[in-house]
ZALUMZA-244691 format. One record per residue: residue number from 1; residue in three letters; x, y, z of N, C-alpha, C in turn. Coordinates in steps of 0.02 Angstrom, whole numbers. Atoms other than C-alpha are relative to their C-alpha. Last residue first. Layout:
<recs>
<rec seq="NUM" type="ala" n_xx="X" n_yy="Y" n_zz="Z" ca_xx="X" ca_yy="Y" ca_zz="Z" c_xx="X" c_yy="Y" c_zz="Z"/>
...
</recs>
This chain:
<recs>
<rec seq="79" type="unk" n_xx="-34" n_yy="38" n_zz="105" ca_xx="2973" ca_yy="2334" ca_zz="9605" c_xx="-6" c_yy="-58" c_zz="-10"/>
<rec seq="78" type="unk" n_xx="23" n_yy="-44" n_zz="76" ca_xx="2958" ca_yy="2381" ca_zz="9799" c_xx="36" c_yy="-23" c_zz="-52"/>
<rec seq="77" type="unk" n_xx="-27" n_yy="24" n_zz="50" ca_xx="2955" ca_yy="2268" ca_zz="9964" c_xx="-26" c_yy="43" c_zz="-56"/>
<rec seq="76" type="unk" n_xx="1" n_yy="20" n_zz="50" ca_xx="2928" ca_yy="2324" ca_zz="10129" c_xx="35" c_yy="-3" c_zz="-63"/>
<rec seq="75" type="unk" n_xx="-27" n_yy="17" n_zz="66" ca_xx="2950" ca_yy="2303" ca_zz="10299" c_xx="-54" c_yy="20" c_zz="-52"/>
<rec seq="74" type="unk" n_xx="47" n_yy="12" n_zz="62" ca_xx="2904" ca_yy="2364" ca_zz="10469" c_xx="48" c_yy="7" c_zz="-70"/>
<rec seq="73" type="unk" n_xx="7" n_yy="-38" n_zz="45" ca_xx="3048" ca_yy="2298" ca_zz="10593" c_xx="-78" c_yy="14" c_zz="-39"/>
<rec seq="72" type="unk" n_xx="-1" n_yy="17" n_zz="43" ca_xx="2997" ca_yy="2193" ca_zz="10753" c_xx="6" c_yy="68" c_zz="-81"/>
<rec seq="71" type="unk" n_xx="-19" n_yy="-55" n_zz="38" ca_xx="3045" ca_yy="2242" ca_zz="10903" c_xx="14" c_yy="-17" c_zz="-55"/>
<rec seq="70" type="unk" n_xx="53" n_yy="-65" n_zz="2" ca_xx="2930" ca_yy="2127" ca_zz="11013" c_xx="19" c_yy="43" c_zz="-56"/>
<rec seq="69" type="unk" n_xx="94" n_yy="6" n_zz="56" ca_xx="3001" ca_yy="1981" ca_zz="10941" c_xx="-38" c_yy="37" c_zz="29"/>
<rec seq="68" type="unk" n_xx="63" n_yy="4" n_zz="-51" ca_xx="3181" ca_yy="2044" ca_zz="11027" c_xx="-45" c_yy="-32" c_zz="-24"/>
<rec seq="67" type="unk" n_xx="35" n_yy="-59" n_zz="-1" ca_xx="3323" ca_yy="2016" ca_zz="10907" c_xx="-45" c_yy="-32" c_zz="50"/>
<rec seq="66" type="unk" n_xx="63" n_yy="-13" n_zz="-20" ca_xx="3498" ca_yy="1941" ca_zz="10958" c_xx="-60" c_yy="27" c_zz="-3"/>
<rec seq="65" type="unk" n_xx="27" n_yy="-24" n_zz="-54" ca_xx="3634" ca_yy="1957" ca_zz="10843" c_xx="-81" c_yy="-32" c_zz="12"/>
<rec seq="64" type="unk" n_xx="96" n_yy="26" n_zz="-36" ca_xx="3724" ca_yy="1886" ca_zz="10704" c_xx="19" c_yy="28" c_zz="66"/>
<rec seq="63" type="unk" n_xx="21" n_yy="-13" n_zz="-61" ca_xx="3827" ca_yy="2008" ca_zz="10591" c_xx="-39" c_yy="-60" c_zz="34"/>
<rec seq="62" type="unk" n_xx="79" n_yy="16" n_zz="-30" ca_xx="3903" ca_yy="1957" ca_zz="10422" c_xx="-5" c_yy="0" c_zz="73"/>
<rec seq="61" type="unk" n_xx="-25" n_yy="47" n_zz="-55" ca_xx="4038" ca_yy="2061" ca_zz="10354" c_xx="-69" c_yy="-11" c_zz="24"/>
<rec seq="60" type="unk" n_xx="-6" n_yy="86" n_zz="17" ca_xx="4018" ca_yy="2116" ca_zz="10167" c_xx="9" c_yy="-65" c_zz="50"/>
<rec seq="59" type="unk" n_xx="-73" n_yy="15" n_zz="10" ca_xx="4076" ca_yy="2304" ca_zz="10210" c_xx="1" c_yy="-82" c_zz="-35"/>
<rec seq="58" type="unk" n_xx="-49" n_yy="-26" n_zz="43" ca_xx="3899" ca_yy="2372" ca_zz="10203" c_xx="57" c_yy="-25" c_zz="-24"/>
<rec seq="57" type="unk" n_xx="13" n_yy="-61" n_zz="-9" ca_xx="3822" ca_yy="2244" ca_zz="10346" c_xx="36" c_yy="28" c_zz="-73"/>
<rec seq="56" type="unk" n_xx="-52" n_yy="-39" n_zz="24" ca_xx="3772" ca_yy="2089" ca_zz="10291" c_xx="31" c_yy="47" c_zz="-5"/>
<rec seq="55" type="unk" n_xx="-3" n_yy="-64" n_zz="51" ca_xx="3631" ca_yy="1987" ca_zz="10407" c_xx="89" c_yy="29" c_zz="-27"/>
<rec seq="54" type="unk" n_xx="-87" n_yy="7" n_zz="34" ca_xx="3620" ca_yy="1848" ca_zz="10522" c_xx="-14" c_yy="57" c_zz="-56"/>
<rec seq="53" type="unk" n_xx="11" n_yy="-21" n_zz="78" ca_xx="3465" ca_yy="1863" ca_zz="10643" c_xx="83" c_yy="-2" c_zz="-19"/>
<rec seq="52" type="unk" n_xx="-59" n_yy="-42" n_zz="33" ca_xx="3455" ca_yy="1764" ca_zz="10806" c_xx="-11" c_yy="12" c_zz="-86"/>
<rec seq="51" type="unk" n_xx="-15" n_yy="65" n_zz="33" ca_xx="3269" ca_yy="1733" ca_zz="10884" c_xx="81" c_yy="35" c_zz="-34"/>
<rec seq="50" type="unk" n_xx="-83" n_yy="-29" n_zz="-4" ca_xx="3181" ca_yy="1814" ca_zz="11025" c_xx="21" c_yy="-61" c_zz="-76"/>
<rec seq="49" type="unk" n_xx="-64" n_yy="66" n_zz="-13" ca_xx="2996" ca_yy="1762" ca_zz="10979" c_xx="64" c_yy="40" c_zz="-19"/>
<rec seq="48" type="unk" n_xx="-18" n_yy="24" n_zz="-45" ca_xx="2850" ca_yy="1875" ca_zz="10988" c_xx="29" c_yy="-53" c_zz="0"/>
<rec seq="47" type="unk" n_xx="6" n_yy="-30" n_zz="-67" ca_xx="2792" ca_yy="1928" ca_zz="10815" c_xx="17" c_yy="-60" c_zz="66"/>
<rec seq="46" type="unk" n_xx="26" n_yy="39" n_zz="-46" ca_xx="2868" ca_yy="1878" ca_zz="10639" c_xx="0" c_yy="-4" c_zz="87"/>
<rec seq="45" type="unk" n_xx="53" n_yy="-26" n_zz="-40" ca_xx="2894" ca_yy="2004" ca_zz="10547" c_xx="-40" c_yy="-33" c_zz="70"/>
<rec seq="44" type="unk" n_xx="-24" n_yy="-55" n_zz="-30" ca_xx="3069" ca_yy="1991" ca_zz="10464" c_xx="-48" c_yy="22" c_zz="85"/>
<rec seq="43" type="unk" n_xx="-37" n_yy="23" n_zz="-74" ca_xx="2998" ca_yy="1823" ca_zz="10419" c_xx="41" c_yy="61" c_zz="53"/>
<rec seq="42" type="unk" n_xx="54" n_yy="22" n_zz="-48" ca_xx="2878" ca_yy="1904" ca_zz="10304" c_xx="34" c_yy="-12" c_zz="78"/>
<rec seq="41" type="unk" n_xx="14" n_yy="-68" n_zz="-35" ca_xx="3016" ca_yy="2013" ca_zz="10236" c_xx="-63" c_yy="-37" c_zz="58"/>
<rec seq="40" type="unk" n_xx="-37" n_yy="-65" n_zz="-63" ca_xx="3098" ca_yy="1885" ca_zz="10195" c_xx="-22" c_yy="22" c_zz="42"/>
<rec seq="39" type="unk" n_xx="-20" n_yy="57" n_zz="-56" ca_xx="2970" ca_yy="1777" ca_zz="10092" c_xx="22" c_yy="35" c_zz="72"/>
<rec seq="38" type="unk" n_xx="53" n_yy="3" n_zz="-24" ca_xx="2912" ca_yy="1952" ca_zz="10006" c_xx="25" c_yy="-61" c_zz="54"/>
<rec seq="37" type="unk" n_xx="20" n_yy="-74" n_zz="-34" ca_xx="3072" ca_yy="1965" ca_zz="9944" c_xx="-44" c_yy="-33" c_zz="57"/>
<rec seq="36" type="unk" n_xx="-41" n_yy="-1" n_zz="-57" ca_xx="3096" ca_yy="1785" ca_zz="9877" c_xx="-8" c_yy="53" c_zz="33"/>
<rec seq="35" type="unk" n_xx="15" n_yy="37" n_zz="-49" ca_xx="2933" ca_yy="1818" ca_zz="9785" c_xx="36" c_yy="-6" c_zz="45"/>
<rec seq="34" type="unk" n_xx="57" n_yy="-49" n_zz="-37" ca_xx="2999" ca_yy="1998" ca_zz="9708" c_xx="-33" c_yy="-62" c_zz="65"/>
<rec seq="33" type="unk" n_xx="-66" n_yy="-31" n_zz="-23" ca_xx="3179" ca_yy="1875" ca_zz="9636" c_xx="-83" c_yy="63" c_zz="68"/>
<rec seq="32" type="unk" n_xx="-6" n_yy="64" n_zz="-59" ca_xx="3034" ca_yy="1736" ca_zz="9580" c_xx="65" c_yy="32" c_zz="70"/>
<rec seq="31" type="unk" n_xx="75" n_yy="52" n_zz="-41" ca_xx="2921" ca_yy="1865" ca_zz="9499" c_xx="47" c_yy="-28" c_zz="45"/>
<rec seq="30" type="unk" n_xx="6" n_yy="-28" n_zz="-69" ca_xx="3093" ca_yy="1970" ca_zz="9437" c_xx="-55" c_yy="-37" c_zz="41"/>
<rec seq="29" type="unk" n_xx="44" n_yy="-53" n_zz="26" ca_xx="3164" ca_yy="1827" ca_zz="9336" c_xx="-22" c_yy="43" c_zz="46"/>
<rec seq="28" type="unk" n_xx="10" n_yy="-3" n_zz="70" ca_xx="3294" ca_yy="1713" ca_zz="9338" c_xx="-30" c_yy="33" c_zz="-23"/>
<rec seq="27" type="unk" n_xx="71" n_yy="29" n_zz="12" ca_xx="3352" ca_yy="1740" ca_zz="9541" c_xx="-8" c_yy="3" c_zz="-112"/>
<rec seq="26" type="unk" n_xx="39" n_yy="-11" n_zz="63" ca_xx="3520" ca_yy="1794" ca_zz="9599" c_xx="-51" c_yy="-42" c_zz="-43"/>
<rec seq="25" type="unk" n_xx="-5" n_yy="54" n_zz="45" ca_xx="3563" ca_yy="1774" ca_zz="9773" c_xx="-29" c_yy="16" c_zz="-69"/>
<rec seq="24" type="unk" n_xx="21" n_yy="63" n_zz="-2" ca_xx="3530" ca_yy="1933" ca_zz="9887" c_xx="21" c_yy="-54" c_zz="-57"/>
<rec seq="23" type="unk" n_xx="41" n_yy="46" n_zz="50" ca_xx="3602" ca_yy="2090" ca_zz="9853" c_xx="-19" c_yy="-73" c_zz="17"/>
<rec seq="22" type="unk" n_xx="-9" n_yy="61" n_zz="8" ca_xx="3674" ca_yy="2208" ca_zz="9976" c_xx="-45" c_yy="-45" c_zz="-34"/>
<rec seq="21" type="unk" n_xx="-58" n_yy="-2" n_zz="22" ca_xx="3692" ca_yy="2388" ca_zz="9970" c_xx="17" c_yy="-70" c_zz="-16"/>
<rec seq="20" type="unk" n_xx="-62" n_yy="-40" n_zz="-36" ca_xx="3559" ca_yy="2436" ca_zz="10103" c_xx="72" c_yy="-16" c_zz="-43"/>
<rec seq="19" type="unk" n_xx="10" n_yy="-38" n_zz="-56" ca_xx="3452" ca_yy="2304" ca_zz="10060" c_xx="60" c_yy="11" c_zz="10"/>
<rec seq="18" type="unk" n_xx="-52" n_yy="-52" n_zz="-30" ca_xx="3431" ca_yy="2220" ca_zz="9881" c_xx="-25" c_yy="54" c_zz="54"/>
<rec seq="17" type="unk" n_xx="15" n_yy="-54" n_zz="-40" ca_xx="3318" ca_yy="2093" ca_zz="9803" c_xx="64" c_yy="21" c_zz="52"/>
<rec seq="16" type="unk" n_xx="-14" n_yy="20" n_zz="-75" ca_xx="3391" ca_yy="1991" ca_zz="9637" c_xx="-48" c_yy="63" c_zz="46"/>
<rec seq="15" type="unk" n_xx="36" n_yy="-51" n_zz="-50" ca_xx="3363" ca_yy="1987" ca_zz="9461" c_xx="20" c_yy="-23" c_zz="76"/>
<rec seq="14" type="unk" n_xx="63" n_yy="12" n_zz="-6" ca_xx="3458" ca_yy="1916" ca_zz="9305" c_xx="-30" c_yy="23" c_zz="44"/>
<rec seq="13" type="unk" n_xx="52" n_yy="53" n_zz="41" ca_xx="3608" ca_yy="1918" ca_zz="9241" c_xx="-69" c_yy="-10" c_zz="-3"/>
<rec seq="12" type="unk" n_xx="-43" n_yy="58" n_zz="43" ca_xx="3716" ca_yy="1972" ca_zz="9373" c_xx="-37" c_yy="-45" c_zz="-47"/>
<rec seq="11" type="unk" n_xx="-61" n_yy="15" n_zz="-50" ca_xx="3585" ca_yy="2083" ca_zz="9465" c_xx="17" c_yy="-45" c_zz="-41"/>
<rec seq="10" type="unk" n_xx="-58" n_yy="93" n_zz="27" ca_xx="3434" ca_yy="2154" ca_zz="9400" c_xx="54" c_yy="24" c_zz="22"/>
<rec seq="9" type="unk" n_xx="-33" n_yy="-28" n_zz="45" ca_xx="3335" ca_yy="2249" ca_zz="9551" c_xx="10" c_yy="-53" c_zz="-61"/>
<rec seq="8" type="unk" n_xx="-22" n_yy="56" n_zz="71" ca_xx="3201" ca_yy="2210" ca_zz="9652" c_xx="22" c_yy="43" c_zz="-45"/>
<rec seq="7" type="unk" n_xx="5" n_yy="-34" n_zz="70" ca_xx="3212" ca_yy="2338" ca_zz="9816" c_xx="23" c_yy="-67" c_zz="-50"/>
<rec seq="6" type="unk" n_xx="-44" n_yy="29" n_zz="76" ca_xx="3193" ca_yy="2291" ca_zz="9984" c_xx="-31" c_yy="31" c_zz="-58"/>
<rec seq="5" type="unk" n_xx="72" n_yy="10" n_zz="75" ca_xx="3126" ca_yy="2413" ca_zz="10099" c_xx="43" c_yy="-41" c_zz="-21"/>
<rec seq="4" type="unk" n_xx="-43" n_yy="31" n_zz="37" ca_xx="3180" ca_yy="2428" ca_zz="10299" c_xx="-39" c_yy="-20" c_zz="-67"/>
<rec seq="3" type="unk" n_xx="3" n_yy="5" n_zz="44" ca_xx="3093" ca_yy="2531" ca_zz="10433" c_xx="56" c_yy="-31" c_zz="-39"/>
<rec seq="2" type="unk" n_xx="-29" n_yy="10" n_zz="42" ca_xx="3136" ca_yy="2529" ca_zz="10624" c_xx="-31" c_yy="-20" c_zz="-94"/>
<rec seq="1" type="unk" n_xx="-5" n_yy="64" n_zz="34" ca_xx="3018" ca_yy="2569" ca_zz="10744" c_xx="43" c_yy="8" c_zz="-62"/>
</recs>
């Protein structure tokens, strides 16, 4: 199974969560930059339903693909 953490950082001012190099939208404080997280990650989890994911790889190019809802990542969120 695939693992994946976000991380609350600050980011342009103010806070954001970050995977793999990529920053999410920038938030005002960390509470509301750690809540968006948590949002995410929930939906990351969500069992049995095929559904398309859009994501950022390294380079800044966005991917969508097909995931299973059996093969669901475990997530979490730190900071």
């Amino acid at each position: 199974m695939v693992q994946i953490t976000y991380r609350i950082v600050e980011h342009d001012g103010g806070w954001a969560y970050q995977l793999a190099g990529t920053y999410s939208e920038t938030y005002p404080d960390h509470d509301a930059a750690r809540a968006a997280a948590i949002a995410v990650s929930r939906e990351q989890k969500v069992p049995d339903e095929n559904t398309l994911i859009e994501y950022a790889d390294a380079s800044g190019n966005w991917i969508t693909e097909r995931a299973d809802g059996h093969d669901r990542p475990e997530v979490d969120v730190e900071g």
